[in-house]
N, C-alpha and C positions, 0 to 999 in steps of 0.2 A: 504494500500500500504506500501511499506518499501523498503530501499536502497539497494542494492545487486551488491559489486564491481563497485558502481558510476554509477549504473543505479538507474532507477524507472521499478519496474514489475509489471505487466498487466494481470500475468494470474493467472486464478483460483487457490484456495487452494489445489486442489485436485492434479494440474499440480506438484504444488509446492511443492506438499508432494510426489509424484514420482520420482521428481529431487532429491527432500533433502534425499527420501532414497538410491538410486541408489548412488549418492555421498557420502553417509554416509557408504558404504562400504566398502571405503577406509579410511574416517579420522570421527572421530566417533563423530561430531555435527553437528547441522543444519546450513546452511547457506543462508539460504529464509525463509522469511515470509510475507505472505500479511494478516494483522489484519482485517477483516472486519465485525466481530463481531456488530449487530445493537443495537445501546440502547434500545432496545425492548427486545431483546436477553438477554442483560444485566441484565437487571429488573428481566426478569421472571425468570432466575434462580439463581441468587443472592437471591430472594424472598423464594424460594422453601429451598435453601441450612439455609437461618437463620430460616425459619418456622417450620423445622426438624430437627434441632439442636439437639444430643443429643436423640434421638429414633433413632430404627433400619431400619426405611425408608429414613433416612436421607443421601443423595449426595449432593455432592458438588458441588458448581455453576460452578467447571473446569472440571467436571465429564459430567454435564446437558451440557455444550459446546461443550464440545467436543464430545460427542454420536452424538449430532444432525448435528457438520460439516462434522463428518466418514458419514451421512445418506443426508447429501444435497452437498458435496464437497465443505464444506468449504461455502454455498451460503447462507444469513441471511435475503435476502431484501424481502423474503415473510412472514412476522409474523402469516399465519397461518400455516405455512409447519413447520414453528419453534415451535409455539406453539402445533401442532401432535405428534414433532418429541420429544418434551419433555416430555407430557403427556405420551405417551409409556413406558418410561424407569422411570416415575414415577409410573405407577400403575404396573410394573413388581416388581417395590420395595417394595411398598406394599404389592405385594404376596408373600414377600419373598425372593425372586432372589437376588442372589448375581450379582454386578458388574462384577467382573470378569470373571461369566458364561456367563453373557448377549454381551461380548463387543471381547468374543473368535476368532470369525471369523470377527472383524470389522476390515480389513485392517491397516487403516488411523486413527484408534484410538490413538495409540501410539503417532501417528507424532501430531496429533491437542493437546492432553492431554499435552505433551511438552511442546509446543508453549505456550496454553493458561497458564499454569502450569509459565511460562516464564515472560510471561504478567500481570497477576493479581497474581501472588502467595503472592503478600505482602500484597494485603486489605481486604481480609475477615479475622477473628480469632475472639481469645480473647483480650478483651484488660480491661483495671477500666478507668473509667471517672465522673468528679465531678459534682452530680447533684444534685440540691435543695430539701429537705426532706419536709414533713409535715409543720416545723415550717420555713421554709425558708434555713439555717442552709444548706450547701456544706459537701454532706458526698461521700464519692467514691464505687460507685457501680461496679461489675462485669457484662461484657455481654461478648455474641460474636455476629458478625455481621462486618459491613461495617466499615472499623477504617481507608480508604484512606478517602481523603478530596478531595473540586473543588480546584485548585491552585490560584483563587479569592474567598475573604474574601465575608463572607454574609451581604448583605445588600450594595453593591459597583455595581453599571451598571456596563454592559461590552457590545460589541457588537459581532461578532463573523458568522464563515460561513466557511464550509468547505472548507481551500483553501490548503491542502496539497498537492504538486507535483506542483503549480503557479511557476512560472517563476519568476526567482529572477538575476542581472545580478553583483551586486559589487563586486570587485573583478575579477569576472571571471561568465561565465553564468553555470547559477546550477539551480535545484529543489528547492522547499520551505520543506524540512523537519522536518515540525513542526507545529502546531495549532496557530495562533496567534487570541487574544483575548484583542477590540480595549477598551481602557477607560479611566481616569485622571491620570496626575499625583499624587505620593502618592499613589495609592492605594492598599491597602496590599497584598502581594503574599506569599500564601500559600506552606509550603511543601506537598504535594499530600501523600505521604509514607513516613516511618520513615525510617531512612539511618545515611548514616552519609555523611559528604561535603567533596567531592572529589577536586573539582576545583572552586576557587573564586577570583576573580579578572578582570580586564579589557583583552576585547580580539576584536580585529579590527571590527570583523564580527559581533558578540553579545553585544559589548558596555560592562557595567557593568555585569557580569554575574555570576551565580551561577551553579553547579553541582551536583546533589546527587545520589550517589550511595547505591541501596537498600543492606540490610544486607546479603543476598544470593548473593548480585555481578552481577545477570541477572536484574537487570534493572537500566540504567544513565538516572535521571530526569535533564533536559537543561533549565534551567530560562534565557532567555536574554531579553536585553534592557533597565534595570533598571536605575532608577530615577537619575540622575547627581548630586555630590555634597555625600549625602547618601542614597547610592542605597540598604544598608544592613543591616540586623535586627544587633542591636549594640553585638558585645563580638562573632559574627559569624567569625568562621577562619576554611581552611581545619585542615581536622580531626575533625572538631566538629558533637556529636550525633545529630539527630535533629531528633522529633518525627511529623509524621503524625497529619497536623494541626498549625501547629507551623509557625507563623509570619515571613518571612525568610529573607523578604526584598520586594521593593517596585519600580511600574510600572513607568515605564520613556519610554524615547525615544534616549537613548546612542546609541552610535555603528556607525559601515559603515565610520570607522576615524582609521586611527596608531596613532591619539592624542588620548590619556587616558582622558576620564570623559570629553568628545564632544558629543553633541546630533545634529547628522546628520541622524535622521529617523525622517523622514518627519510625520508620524500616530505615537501619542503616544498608545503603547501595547505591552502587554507579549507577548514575543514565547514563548511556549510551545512545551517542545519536547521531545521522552520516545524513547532511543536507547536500542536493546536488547543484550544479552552477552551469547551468548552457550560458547565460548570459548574465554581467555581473547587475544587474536590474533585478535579479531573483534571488541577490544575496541577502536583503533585510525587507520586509516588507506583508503583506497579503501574499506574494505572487513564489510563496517560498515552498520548494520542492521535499520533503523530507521522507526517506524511503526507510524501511522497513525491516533492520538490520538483524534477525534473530538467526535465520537458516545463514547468515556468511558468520556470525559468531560460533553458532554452533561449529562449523566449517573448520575455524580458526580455531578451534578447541584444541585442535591438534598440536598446534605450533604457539605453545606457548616459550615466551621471554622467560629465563629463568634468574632470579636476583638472590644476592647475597644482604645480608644485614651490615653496615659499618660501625662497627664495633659496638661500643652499647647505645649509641644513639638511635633516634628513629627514622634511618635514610636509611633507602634500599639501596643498591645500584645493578644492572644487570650483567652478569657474569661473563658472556660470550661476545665480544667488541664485534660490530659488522658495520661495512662502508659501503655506501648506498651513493652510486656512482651520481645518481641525481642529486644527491648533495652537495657534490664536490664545485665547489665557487661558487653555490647559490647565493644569491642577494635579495634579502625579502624586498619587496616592493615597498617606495614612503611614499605617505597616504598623499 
C-alpha cells in the first residue's frame, strides 16, 4: 500500500499503473504506488540476480520483478504463479534472449521496472567488506550482492506484524505509514541503505527521530521513537554520510509530546518507514508517497548488521566495516 494525496489505495498495481500512465501524460512522474512485492518474491530473484553475476544470463532482481508484475498485474500472493513467471524469463536468458526483445510488447513493464527501480535501486551492487582470513587477520574482500541491512541489529528480539494502514488518532486521525517493530530499550537501529541524514532531531509525532535520504534522492528512510536522553549514534548530524549497516541510533519510546525528549508511546518500538520521490514536489506535503515496508523487512531479516557494545557505555558500533562504492566522494546536497 502507499499514500497518494492523504489517502491509502486499494487497488491493484495494474489499476495503478493505468492511472500513473494516463496522468503521466501530462506531468512526467509517477504519483501511485502500491508495493506488494512478497518476500518470497524477494528471495527468488535477488537469489537468481547474485547467482548470475557477471555471465551473460544474468538479470537483475528489478528486471525478474518487474516481468512477473507486467505478467500477474502487479499480484505476488501466489508463489507459484511467481515462481513460472520467473523461471520463463530465466530460461529465455539462457537461450540467449535479450531483455529488451522479450519485454517489447509488455505494456506495464516500464511503469513496474520504475517503481521497483524506485524501491530497491540502492541494495543490491558492489560493495568491500571486512572479513576474517585463514589466520583470523580482517582483510577487505570484494562482492556484489545484498549491501541493504534489517534496520535491527543481529542478535536483539523484536516483535512485529503487518500493521501498515492501522489506525492511529494523535494529533489528528490518520493511517499508520510505516512498519513498526516492538523490542527494549537501547536496542540498536540500523541504517537499512547508505545515504546521507536528511532530518534529525525531535518532532511531536516521531519523538527522537532520524531521516535518511538514499544517494539517488528516491528513497526517505523515517526512524522514529528513539531512546530518551541519547537517542543517536554519537558525532551523527544532518549532512552526515552514513553507510548501509551503520549503528544510527537506538529504540525508545519518545514522541506523541511538543515536549522535546518525552516518552509518551505507550509500546516501546521502531517505526519504520520508506517514502518514495519520483519528483522532489512529493517530498513534504499531501502528495507524499509512503509504501508498505513489512515483506522487504521481513526479507532483510536475513542480513542483519551485527554490533559490539563499547565498553561499558551505551554505544553500539557494528563489527564488520563495508564500503559502499556510492559513498565514496559523496557530497550531501545545501539546501
Amino acid at each position: 500500500l502507499a499514500k497518494k494525496n492523504g489517502q491509502i489505495g486499494e487497488t491493484q498495481m495494474s489499476e495503478n499503473a493505468d492511472k500513473a500512465s494516463e496522468e503521466n501524460t501530462t506531468k512526467d512522474y509517477i504519483k501511485w504506488v502500491d508495493f506488494t512485492v512478497s518476500k518470497f518474491a524477494l528471495t527468488e530473484s535477488y537469489e537468481y540476480d547474485r547467482d548470475t553475476y557477471g555471465t551473460e544470463r544474468h538479470i537483475s532482481w528489478i528486471d525478474l520483478l518487474a516481468w512477473t508484475a507486467a505478467h500477474t498485474g502487479g499480484k505476488f500472493g501466489d508463489d507459484r504463479t511467481v515462481c513460472k513467471c520467473m523461471e520463463e524469463l530465466e530460461m529465455e536468458a539462457e537461450a540467449g534472449k535479450k531483455l529488451e526483445e522479450l519485454t517489447e510488447d509488455l505494456e506495464y513493464f516500464p511503469y513496474y521496472r520504475e517503481v521497483y527501480e524506485t524501491v530497491l535501486g540502492g541494495m543490491v551492487g558492489e560493495y568491500e567488506i571486512e572479513e576474517p582470513d585463514a589466520q583470523g587477520r580482517k582483510v577487505t574482500q570484494k562482492r556484489y550482492g545484498l549491501k541493504a541491512f534489517h534496520p535491527i541489529a543481529k542478535g536483539f528480539p523484536y516483535t512485529d506484524y503487518d500493521d501498515f494502514g492501522a489506525s492511529r488518532s494523535y494529533g489528528y486521525r490518520r493511517e499508520h505509514l510505516g512498519h513498526d517493530m516492538m523490542g527494549q530499550v537501547g536496542t540498536p537501529v540500523v541504517c537499512v541503505e547508505s545515504g546521507y541524514v536528511e532530518a534529525l532531531g525531535w518532532n511531536q509525532y516521531g519523538g527522537w527521530r532520524i531521516g535518511i535520504r538514499s544517494f539517488d534522492k528516491k528513497r526517505y528512510y523515517y526512524y522514529a521513537h528513539l531512546r530518551q536522553n541519547s537517542p543517536f549514534q554519537k558525532g551523527l548530524k544532518e549532512g552526515s554520510v552514513v553507510t548501509a549497516g551503520d549503528v544510527i541510533g537506538y529504540m525508545g519510546h519518545t514522541g506523541y509530546s511538543k515536549k522535546e525528549n518525552t516518552n509518551n508511546i505507550d509500546e516501546i518500538h521502531l517505526h519504520f518507514g520508506i517514502q518514495l520521490i519520483f519528483d522532489e514536489s512529493q517530498k513534504d506535503g499531501n502528495c507524499e508517497i509512503w509504501i508498505n515496508p513489512y515483506q522487504l523487512t521481513r526479507f532483510l531479516k536475513s542480513h542483519q548488521s551485527e554490533a559490539a557494545k563499547k565498553g561499558d557505555s551505551k554505544i553500539w558500533l557494528r563489527i564488520q566495516d563495508m564500503k559502499d562504492p556510492q559513498a565514496e566522494g559523496f557530497t550531501p546536497p545545501k539546501d
